[in-house]
Phi, psi and omega in degrees: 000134182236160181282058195297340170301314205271344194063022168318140164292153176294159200284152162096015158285135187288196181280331208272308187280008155298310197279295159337293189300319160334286184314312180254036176255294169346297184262014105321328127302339237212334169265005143288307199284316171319273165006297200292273227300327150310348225213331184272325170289330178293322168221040154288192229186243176333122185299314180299315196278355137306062113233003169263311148003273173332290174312332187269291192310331162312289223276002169294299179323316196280329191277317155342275182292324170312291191284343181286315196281323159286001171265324176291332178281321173295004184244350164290295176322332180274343205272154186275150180073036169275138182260133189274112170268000000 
């Protein structure tokens, strides 16, 4: 059972599967904001607010991958017999 209102872990969930869950309200924000920023360079007007656009879309990307690369670990980490290192 999950809290859906609250974006709560489900009950009788640990702390890990909290961090877990974290991670991917993290990257689900974060391929919306990829997503706008993709869509403000596509169809801006303006030259400047296209190229903050860019710079926005980069350093989203760079942001991504920082969280897409803690979810294969944390999702390694969940497999049973994953080794700690």
């Amino acid at each position: 059972m999950t809290n859906e209102a609250s974006g709560a872990a489900p009950v009788g969930a640990d702390q890990g599967d909290g961090a877990f869950l974290d991670l991917h309200v993290q990257r689900e924000a974060l391929e919306r904001r990829l997503v706008l920023v993709q869509q403000q360079q596509q169809f801006g007007t303006n030259a400047d607010a296209i190229a903050r656009a860019g710079s926005e879309e980069r350093e989203t990307l760079l942001d991504l991958d920082r969280v897409l690369t803690l979810i294969r670990a944390a999702e390694y980490r969940r497999r049973p017999g994953a080794r700690r290192w």
